[in-house]
C-alpha positions in Angstrom: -30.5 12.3 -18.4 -28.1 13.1 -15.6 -28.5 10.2 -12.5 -28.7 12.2 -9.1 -28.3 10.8 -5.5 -29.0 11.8 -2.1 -27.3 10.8 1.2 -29.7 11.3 3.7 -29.0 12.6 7.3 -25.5 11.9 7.8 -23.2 13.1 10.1 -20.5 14.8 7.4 -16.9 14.4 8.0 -16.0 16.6 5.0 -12.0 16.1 5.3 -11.1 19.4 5.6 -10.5 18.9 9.9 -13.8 20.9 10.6 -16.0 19.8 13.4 -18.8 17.2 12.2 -22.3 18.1 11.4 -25.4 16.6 10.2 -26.7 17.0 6.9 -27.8 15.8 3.5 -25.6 15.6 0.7 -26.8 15.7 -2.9 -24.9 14.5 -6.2 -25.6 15.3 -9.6 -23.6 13.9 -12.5 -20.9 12.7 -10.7 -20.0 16.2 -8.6 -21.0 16.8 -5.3 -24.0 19.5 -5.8 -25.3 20.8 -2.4 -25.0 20.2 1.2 -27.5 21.2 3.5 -30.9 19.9 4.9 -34.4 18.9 2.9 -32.3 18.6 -0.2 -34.7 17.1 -3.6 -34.9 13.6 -3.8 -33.2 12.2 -6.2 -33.0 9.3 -8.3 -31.1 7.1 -5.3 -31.0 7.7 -2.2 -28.3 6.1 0.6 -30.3 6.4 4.1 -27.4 7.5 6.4 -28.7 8.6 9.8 -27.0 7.5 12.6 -23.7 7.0 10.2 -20.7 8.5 9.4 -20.0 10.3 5.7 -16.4 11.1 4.6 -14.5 11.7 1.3 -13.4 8.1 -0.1 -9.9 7.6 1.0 -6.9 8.0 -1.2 -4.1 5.6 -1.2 -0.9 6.7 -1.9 1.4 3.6 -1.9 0.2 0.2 -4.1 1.4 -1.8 -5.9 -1.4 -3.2 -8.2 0.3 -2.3 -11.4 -0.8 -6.1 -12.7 -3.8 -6.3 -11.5 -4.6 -3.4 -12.8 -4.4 -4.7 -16.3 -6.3 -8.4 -15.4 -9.3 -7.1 -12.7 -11.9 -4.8 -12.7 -11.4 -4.6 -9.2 -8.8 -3.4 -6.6 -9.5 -5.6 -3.6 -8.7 -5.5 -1.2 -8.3 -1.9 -1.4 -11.7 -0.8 -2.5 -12.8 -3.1 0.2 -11.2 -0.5 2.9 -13.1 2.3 1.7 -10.2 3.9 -0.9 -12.0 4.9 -3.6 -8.6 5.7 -5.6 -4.9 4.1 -5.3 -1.6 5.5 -6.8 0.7 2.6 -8.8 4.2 2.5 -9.6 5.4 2.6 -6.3 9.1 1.8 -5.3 10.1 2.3 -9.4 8.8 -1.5 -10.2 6.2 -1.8 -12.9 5.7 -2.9 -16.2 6.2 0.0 -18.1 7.9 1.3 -20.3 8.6 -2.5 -21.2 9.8 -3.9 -24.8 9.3 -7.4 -25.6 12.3 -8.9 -24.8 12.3 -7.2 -21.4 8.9 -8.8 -20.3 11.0 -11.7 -18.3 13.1 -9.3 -16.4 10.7 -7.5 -15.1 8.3 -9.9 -14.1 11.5 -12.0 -12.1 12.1 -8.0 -10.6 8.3 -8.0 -9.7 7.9 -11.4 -8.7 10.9 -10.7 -6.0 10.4 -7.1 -4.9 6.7 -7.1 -3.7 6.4 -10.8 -3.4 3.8 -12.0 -6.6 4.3 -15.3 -8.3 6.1 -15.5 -11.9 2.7 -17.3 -13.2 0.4 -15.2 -12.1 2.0 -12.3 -14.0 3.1 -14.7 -17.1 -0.6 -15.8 -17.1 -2.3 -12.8 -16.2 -0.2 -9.5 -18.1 -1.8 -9.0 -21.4 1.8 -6.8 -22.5 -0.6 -4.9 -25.1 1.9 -1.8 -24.4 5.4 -1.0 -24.9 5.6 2.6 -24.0 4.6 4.1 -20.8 1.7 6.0 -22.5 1.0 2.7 -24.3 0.4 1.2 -21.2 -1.6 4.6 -19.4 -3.5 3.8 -23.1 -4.5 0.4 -22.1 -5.6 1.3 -18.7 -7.7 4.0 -20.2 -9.3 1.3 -22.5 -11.1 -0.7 -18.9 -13.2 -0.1 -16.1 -12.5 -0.4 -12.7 -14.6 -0.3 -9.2 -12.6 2.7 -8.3 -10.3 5.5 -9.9 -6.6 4.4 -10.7 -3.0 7.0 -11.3 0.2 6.3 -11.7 3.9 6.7 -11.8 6.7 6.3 -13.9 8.8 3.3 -12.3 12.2 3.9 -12.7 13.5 0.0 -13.2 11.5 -0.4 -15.9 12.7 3.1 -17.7 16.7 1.9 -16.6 15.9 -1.1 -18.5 14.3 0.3 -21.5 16.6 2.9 -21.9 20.0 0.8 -21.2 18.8 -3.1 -21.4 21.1 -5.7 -20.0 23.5 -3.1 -19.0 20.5 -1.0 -16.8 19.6 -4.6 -15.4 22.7 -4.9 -14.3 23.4 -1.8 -12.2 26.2 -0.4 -14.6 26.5 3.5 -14.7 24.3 5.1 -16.7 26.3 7.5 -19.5 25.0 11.3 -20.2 22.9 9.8 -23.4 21.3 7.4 -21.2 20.8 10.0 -18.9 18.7 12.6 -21.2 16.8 9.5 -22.8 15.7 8.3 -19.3 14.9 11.8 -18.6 13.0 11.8 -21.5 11.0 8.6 -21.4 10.1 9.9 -17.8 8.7 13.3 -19.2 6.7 11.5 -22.0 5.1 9.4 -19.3 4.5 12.5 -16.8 3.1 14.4 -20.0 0.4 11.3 -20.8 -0.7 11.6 -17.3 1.4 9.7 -14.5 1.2 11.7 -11.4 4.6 10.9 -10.3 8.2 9.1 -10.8 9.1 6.3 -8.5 12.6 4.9 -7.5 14.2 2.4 -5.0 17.5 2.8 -3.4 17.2 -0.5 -0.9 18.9 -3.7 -0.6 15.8 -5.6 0.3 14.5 -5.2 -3.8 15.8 -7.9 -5.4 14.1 -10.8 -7.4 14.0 -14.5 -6.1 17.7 -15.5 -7.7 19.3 -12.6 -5.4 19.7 -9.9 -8.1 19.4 -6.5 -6.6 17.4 -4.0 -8.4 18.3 -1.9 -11.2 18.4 1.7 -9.9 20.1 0.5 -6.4 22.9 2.6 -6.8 22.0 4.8 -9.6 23.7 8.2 -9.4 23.0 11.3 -8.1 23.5 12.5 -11.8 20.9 9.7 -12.9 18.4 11.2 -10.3 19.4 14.6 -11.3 19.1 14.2 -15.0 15.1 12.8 -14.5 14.6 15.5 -11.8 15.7 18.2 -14.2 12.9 16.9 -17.3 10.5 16.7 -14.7 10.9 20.4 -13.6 10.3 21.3 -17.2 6.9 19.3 -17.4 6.5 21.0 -14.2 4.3 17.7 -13.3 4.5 15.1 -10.8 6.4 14.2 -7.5 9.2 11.9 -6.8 8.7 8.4 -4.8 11.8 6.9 -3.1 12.8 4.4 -1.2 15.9 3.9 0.4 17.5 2.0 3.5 19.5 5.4 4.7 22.5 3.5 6.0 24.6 6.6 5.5 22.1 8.6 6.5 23.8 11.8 5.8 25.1 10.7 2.4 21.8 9.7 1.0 19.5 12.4 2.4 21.6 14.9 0.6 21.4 13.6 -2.3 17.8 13.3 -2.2 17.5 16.9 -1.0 20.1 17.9 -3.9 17.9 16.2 -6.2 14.4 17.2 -5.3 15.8 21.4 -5.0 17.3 20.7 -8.4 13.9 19.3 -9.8 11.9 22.1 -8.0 8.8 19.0 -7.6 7.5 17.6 -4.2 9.5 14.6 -3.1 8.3 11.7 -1.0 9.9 9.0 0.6 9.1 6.1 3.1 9.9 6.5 6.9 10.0 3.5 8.6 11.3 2.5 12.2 13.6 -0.3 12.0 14.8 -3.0 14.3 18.1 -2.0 13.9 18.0 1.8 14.4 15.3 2.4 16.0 15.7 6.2 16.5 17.1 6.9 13.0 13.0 8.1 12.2 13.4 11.0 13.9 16.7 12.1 12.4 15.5 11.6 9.2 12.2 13.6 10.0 14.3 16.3 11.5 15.9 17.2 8.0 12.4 16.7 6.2 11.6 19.8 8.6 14.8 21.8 7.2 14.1 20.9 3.2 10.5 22.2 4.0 11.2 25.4 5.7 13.9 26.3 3.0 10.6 26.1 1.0 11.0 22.6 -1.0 8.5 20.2 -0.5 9.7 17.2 0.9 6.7 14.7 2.9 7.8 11.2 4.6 4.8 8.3 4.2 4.1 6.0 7.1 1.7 4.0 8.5 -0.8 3.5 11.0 0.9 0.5 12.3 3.2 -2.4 12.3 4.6 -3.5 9.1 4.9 -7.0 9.8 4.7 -10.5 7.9 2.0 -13.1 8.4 3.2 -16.4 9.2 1.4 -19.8 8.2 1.6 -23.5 7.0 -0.7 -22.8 3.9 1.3 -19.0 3.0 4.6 -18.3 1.9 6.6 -17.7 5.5 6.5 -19.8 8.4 8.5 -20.6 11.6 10.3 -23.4 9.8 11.0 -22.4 6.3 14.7 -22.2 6.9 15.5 -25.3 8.3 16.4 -28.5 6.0 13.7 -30.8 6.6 11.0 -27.9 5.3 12.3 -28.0 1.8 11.2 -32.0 2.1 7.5 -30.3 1.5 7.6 -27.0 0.7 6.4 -27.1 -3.2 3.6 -29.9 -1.7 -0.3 -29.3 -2.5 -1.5 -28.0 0.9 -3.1 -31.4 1.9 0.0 -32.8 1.6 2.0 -30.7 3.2 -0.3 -30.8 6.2 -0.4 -34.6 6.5 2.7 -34.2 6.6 3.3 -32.1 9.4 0.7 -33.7 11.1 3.0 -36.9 11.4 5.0 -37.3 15.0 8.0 -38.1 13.1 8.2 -35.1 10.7 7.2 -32.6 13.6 10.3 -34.4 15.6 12.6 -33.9 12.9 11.6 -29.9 12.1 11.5 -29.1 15.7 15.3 -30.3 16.4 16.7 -28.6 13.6 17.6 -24.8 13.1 17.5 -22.5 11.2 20.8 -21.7 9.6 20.2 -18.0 8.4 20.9 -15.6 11.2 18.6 -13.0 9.5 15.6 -15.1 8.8 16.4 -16.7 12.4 15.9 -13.4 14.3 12.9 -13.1 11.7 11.3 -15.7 12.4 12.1 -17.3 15.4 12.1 -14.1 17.5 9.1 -15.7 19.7 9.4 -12.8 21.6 7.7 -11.2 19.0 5.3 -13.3 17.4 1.9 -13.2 18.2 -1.7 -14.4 17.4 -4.0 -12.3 15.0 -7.0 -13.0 16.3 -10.5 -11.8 15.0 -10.7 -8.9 14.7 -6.5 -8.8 14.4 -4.9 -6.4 17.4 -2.0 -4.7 15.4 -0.6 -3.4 18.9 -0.5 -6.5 20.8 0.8 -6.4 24.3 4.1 -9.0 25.1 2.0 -10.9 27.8 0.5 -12.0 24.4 3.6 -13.4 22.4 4.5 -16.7 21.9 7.3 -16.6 24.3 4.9 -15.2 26.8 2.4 -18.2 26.4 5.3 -21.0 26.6 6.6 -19.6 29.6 3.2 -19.8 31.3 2.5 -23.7 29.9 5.9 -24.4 31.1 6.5 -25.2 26.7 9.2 -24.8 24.4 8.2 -21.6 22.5 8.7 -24.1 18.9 6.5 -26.6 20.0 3.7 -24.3 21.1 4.1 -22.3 17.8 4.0 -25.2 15.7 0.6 -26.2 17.5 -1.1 -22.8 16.9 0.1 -22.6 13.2 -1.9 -26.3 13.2 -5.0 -24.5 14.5 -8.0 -24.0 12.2 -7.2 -27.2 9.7 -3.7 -25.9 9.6 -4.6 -22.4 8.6 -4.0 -20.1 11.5 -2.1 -17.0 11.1 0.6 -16.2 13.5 2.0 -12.0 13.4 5.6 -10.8 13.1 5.9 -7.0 13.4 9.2 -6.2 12.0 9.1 -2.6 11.3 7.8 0.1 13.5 7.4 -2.0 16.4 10.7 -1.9 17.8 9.3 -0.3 21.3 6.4 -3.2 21.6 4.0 -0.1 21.3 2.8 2.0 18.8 3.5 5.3 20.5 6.6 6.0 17.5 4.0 5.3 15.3 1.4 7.6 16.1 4.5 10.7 16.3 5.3 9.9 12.8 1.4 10.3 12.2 1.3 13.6 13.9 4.1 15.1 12.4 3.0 18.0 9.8 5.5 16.5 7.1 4.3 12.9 7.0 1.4 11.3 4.7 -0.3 8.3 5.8 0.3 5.4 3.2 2.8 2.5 2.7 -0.3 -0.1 2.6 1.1 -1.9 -0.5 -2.1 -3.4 -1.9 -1.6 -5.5 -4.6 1.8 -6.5 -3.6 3.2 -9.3 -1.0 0.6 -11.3 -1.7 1.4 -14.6 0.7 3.2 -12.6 3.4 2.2 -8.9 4.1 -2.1 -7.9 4.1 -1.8 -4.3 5.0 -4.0 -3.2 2.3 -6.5 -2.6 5.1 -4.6 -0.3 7.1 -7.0 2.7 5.8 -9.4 0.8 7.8 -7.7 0.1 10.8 -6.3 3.6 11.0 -9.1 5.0 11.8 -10.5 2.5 13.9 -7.7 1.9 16.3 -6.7 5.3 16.8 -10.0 7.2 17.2 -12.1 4.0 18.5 -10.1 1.2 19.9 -6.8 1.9 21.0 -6.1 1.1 24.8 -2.3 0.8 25.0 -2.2 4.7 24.7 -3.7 7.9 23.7 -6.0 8.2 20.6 -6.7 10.9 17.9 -9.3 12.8 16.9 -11.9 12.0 14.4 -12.4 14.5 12.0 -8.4 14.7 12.0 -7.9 11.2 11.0 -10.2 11.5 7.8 -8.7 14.5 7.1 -5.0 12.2 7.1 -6.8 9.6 4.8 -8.9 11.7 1.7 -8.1 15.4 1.4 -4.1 15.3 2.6 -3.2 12.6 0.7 -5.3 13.6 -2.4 -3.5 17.4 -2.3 -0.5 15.6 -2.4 -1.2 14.1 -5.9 -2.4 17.3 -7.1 -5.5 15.8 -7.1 -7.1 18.6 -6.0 -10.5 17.8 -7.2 -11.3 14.8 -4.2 -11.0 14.6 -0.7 -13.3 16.5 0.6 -17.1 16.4 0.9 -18.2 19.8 -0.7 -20.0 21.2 -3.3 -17.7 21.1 -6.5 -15.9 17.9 -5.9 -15.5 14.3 -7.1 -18.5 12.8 -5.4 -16.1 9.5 -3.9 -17.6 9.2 -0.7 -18.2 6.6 2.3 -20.9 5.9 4.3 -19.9 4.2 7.4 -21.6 2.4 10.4 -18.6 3.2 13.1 -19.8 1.1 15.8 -19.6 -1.7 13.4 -16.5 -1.1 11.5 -13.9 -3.5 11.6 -11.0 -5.1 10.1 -11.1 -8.9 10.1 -8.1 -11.1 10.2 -6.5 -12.5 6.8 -7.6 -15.2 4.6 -6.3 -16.9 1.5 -7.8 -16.7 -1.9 -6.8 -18.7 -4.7 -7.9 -16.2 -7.6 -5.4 -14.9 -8.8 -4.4 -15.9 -12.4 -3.6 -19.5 -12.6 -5.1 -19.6 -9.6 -2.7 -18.0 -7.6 -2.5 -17.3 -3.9 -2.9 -14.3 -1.8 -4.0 -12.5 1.2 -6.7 -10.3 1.7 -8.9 -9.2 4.7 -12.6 -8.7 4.4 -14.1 -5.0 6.3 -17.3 -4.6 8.1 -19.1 -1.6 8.6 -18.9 -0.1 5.1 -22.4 0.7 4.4 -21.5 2.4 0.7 -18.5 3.3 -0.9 -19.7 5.5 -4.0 -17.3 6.7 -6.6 -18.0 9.3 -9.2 -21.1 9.5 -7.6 -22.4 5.5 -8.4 -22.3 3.1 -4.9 -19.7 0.3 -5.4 -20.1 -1.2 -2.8 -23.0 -1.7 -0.3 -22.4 -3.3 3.1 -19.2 -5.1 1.9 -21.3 -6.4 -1.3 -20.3 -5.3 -4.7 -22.8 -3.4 -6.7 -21.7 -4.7 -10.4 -21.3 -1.1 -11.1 -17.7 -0.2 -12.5 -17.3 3.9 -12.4 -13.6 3.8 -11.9 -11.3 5.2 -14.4 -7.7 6.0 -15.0 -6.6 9.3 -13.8 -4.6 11.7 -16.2 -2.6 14.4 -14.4 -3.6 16.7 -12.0 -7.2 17.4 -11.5 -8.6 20.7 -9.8 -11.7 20.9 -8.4 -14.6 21.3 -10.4 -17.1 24.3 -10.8 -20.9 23.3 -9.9 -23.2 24.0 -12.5 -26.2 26.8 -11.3 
C-alpha cells in the first residue's frame, strides 16, 4: 500500500522565485501529487499553518565522503534543512583506492579538510577498491537524506600512477587515457561530477602538497575529453588563482574542450581582496560564449573557530603550548588555569608570521555568541574590547577562551571578510553565475562549522541582517533547492510541484536559528568535532517520509545514494 501525506495550510515557497501562496500539499509514494486547497487526508499529516514550506535544500560542496560509509546520518547537514549533499569535493576521497593506497589517502584527508587519522583508520570499512565499488557500497546503506557524488581526482592520480601520482610527477599519455578512463567508469556508475584541487593550502599534516597540484593542462584535458563522451557530469575545482590569467585559461580551455559545466570556488581573500570580481568578470565571458561555467560561494565568512578544547587557538604557535597540547582536556585546562603557565604563554610569540596574522589579528577576532553573528561589527573585536578595559588584547583573549569551563569559542573570519562587512558577499550572491555552497560538512571537523550556512543564509539575509540591505525571500529558497539541484542535473528536486521528489521543509521562521558551535566526541574512536544544533525546523521530509521533527530525529532512514542525473518525474492520474 502506497503511504500518503498531507502538509496542511502552508504558505509554499515552491523554489522556482514565484510569489508565496498558501496551500496544501499532498504526497503519494514519494512524489509530490497535488497542490491546492481541501486536498484528501492522507495517511500523515504535517499541520503547517502559520509556517513556511520549501524544497529541501541541496548542498553542493561536502565533504562527508567517510561518514558516509560509518553513519546513517549526515549531521550536521540534515540538521540545516539539506535534504541531499554532493561528496567528492576538492578531488579528496577514498575512491578509487587499492589496498596499499589506503594510508595515503587517509594522511591526504586527514590534512586537507582537517579529520583525524583514527577516526578514518577506525571508522573506513575499505569494502571497495573501484570507484563503482565504492558507489556499490553506498548503495548497500541507508541514510537520513539522499547522497551523490564525484570522482576525486587524488585518489584516481594515485590509482592510476601510485607513488609517482603521490608525488606530483607528470603524468605520461598512458596515464593520461587510464585516468580518463577510471573517471568515465565512475561518471558511468552514477557520480554526478569530477573534482580536482589546484591550491597550496591541500596538503596533509607532514607538509606534502596534494597530488593533482600542478597537474597539466593535458591531465585536465585528457579527463575533460572522456567526460565529454559520457556526456555526464560537471567539473569541481579549486584553485588559489595566483596567476590569475594563467590559470583561468586553462580552466576555460579545459571545460570548452570537455563541452560539461565547470564549477569552481570564488572566495575573497585577505590578500587580494578585489581579485573576486576579476575572476567573476571572465566567468561572465565563458558563459556568454555559451560554455557553462558557475563560481560557488557562500553566504558568509569563511572563518576558523578558536578554542582551548578544539584544534586552533590564540597560542598554538608559541613554544610553551606544545608543553600541553596532546593533554586530556582537564589537563590541559588546569593547566592554563595556573598563574605561572598563563605568564609564560602570554610573553612569548608566536614565531610563524602566517599563523601570527591568523591568529593574533585581534583586530579580527570576535565572540560567537548565541545565536553566532557571522557579520560582527569591529566595535565587537577583541581589540575593540581591550582598548575599552584599558587590557592587553592577549590577556583579555585568553580570559574569554577560559569562559564557559574553558570552552568558549572565539571567531576568525579569514575569507570573505576582508571589508569587515558582508556587502562583497552578498554581490557574489547576486551574481547570475554564482551557486550558493562551499559549507564543507563533514570536513574541518575541530576548526571550521559552516555546515549550517544553509540555515543562516536565509536567516540573515531575508530576516536579520542590520549592517546592510537584505534579499528577498522566495529568491533566497530559490538559491538554496531548485538552482543548486539544476546544477547537478538533478532535475527531479528543488521545487515544490506536482511531479517532483517530495524533500521538503516545514519551517517556523520566527523561530529559526542557528546556534553557536559545540563539540561532540562521536566520531569513531571517539573523535572530535564541531557541529551546531538549528531551531525552527518543524519537519524535514525526504522522499516523502519526515526525518526530522522539530530538530528530533524520526528513526526513519529514506535517504539513498543518487545515480546520475534524475529528471523529474511524471505523476500518476
Amino acid at each position: 500500500m502506497t503511504d500518503t501525506l498531507t502538509i496542511r495550510g502552508g504558505t509554499i515557497v515552491d523554489g522556482t522565485g514565484r510569489t508565496p501562496y498558501e496551500a496544501d500539499v499532498a504526497v503519494v509514494g514519494g512524489t509530490i501529487a497535488a497542490i491546492g486547497r481541501g486536498l484528501p487526508k492522507a495517511d500523515r499529516e504535517i499541520d503547517a499553518r502559520g509556517k513556511l514550506v520549501t524544497p529541501g535544500f541541496v548542498d553542493v560542496h561536502t565533504h562527508y565522503d567517510a561518514q558516509a560509509t560509518w553513519s546513517n546520518r549526515f549531521s550536521p547537514s540534515s540538521w540545516n534543512g539539506v535534504t541531499t549533499v554532493l561528496i567528492g569535493n576538492c578531488g579528496v576521497g577514498f575512491a578509487p583506492c587499492r589496498p596499499e593506497q589506503r594510508d595515503m589517502l587517509v594522511k591526504l584527508m586527514e590534512g586537507v579538510e582537517d579529520i583525524p587519522e583514527v577516526v578514518l583508520t577506525e571508522g573506513l570499512p575499505w569494502n571497495w577498491q573501484t570507484f563503482p565499488q565504492y558507489l556499490d557500497a553506498l548503495d548497500a546503506r541507508q541514510y537520513d537524506i539522499d547522497v551523490a557524488t564525484q570522482v576525486p581526482h587524488s585518489a584516481v592520480r594515485v590509482y592510476a600512477m601510485g607513488e609517482r601520482g603521490a608525488n606530483r610527477e607528470p603524468a605520461t599519455e598512458d596515464d593520461r587515457t587510464l585516468m580518463g578512463r577510471i573517471v568515465a567508469e565512475g561518471l558511468r556508475a552514477g557520480a554526478l561530477g569530477f573534482a580536482t584541487s589546484r591550491t597550496i593550502a591541500h596538503k596533509t599534516l607532514a607538509g606534502d602538497h596534494i597530488p593533482t597540484l600542478r597537474a597539466a593542462e593535458a591531465e585536465l584535458a585528457t579527463i575533460g575529453a572522456a567526460m565529454r563522451e559520457t556526456g555526464a557530469g560537471w567539473m569541481q575545482v579549486i584553485s588559489d588563482f595566483d596567476d590569475a590569467e594563467a590559470e583561468f585559461g586553462i580552466l576555460r580551455r579545459v571545460a570548452e574542450g570537455s563541452g560539461r559545466p565547470m564549477t569552481f570556488s570564488l572566495l575573497q581573500r585577505e590578500q587580494r581582496p578585489a581579485l573576486w570580481r576579476a575572476l567573476l568578470d571572465k566567468v561572465a565571458e565563458v558563459n556568454q560564449a555559451g560554455f557553462d561555467m558557475k563560481a560557488q560561494v557562500m553566504g558568509r565568512p569563511i572563518g576558523i573557530m578558536l578554542g582551548f578544547e578544539i584544534s586552533q587557538n590564540p597560542f598554538v604557535g608559541r613554544p610553551s603550548w606544545r608543553e600541553i597540547a596532546n593533554l586530556p582536556f582537564a589537563a590541559k585546562l588546569a593547566k592554563l588555569r595556573t598563574a605561572e603557565f598563563r605568564a609564560r604563554l602570554l610573553s612569548e610569540e608566536t614565531a610563524n608570521p602566517l599563523a601570527r596574522q591568523r591568529l593574533n589579528a585581534w583586530e579580527r577576532i570576535f565572540p560567537l555568541n548565541d545565536p553566532p553573528d557571522y557579520e560582527p561589527p569591529p566595535e565587537a573585536s577583541v581589540a575593540a574590547r581591550a582598548e575599552r578595559e584599558g587590557r592587553d588584547p592577549q590577556d583579555v583573549v585568553y580570559d574569554m577562551l577560559l569562559e564557559k569551563d574553558g570552552r568558549a569559542i572565539l571567531y576568525r573570519p579569514i575569507i570573505n571578510y576582508a571589508d569587515g562587512t558582508l556587502d562583497t558577499v552578498k554581490l557574489m550572491m547576486e551574481d547570475p553565475n554564482t551557486l550558493i555552497g562551499l559549507g564543507d560538512g563533514g570536513a574541518h571537523v575541530s576548526i571550521i562549522c559552516d555546515a549550517s550556512t544553509m540555515t543562516h543564509t536565509l536567516t540573515h539575509w531575508v530576516r536579520d541582517r542590520t549592517r546592510g540591505a537584505r534579499m528577498n525571500l522566495e529568491w533566497v529558497v530559490r538559491r538554496l533547492t531548485r538552482d543548486n539541484a539544476a546544477a547537478l542535473g538533478l532535475h527531479d528536486r528543488g521545487v515544490v510541484a506536482p511531479g517532483y521528489k517530495a524533500d521538503i521543509n516545514v519551517i517556523d521562521f520566527d523561530r529559526l536559528m542557528v546556534h553557536a558551535p559545540e563539540v561532540l566526541y562521536d566520531l569513531p574512536a571517539g573523535g572530535r568535532r564541531l557541529v551546531q544544533r538549528t531551531e525552527g525546523f518543524d519537519a524535514t521530509i525526504v522522499s516523502g517520509v519526515p526525518v526530522y521533527r522539530n530538530g528530533e530525529a524520526t528513526g526513519e532512514l529514506p535517504g539513498r545514494l543518487v545515480r546520475g542525473a534524475k529528471a523529474r518525474r511524471a505523476v500518476a492520474g
